[in-house]
C-alpha positions in Angstrom: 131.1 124.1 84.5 133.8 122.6 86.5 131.2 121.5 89.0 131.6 118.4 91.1 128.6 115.9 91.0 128.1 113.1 93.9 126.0 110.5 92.0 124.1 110.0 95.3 121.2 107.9 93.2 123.7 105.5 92.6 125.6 105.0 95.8 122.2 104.6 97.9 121.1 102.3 95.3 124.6 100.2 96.4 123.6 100.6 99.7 120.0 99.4 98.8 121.4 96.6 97.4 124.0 95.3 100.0 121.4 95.5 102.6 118.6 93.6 100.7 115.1 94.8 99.8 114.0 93.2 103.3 117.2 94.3 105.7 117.0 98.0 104.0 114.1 98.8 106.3 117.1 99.2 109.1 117.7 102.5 106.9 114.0 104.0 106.9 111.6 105.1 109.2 110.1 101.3 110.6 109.3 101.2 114.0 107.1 98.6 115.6 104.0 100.0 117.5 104.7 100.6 121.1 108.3 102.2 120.1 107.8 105.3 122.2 105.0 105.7 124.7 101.9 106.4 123.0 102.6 105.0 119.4 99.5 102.4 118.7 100.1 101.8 115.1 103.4 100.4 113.3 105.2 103.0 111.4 106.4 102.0 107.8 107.9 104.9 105.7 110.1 104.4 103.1 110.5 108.0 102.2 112.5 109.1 105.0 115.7 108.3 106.6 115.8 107.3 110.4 119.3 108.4 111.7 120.9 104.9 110.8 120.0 105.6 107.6 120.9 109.3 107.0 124.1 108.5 108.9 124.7 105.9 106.1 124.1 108.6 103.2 125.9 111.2 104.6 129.0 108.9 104.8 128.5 108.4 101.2 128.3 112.5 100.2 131.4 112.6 102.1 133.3 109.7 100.2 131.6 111.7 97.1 133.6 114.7 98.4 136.4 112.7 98.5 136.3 111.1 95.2 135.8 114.3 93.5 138.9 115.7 95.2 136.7 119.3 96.3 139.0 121.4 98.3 135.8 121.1 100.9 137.8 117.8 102.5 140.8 119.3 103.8 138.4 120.5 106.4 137.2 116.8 107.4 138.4 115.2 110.5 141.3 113.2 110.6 139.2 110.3 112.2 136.9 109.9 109.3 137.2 106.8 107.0 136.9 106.2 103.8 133.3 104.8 102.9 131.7 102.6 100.6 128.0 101.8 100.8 128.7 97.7 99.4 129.9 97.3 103.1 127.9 99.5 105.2 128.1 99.9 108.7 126.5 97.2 111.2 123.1 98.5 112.2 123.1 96.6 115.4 126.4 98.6 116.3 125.0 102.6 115.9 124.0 104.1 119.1 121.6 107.2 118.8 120.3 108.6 121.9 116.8 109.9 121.3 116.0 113.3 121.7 114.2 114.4 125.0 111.5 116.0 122.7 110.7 112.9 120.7 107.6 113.1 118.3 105.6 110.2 117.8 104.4 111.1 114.2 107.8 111.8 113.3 110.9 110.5 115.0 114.1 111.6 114.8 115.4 111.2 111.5 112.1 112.2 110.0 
């Protein structure tokens, strides 16, 4: 009872949807072979979230948060916007530094 409820199945799905079935790879883990020394083969999961991607999700639990008034977001910083996954950020414009200890069979985010 009294329980908030981020309807996360829907605002992925939004996000889904304003990148494209194609342009939603940027989201998942789809790397080219030859990414990181050592990788041969392309990888093509669309089960997990590269850091783009779970970057752009947890944006969206935190406008949940926000929507469901949950005394949790007095606790946010004061620099963070409000979010809505029909205009996600700009791929192109997210900078993640790799970590030194990078895994070929699973990258960060994975």
């Amino acid at each position: 009872e009294s329980v908030a409820l981020i309807d996360l199945h829907a605002m992925t799905r939004t996000l889904y949807e304003a990148f494209g079935e194609e342009a939603s790879k940027c989201l998942f883990v789809h790397y080219p072979a030859g990414t990181w020394p050592g990788q041969t083969k392309d990888l093509a999961d669309n089960t997990h979230f590269n850091p783009f991607g779970a970057y752009q999700v947890a944006k969206c639990v935190v406008e949940g948060l926000r929507q469901a008034n949950v005394d949790l977001v007095q606790y946010l910083r004061d620099d963070v916007t409000n979010y809505h996954p029909a205009h996600p950020d700009d791929p192109s414009q997210f900078i993640w530094s790799p970590s030194e200890y990078i895994e070929i069979e699973k990258p960060d985010g994975n």
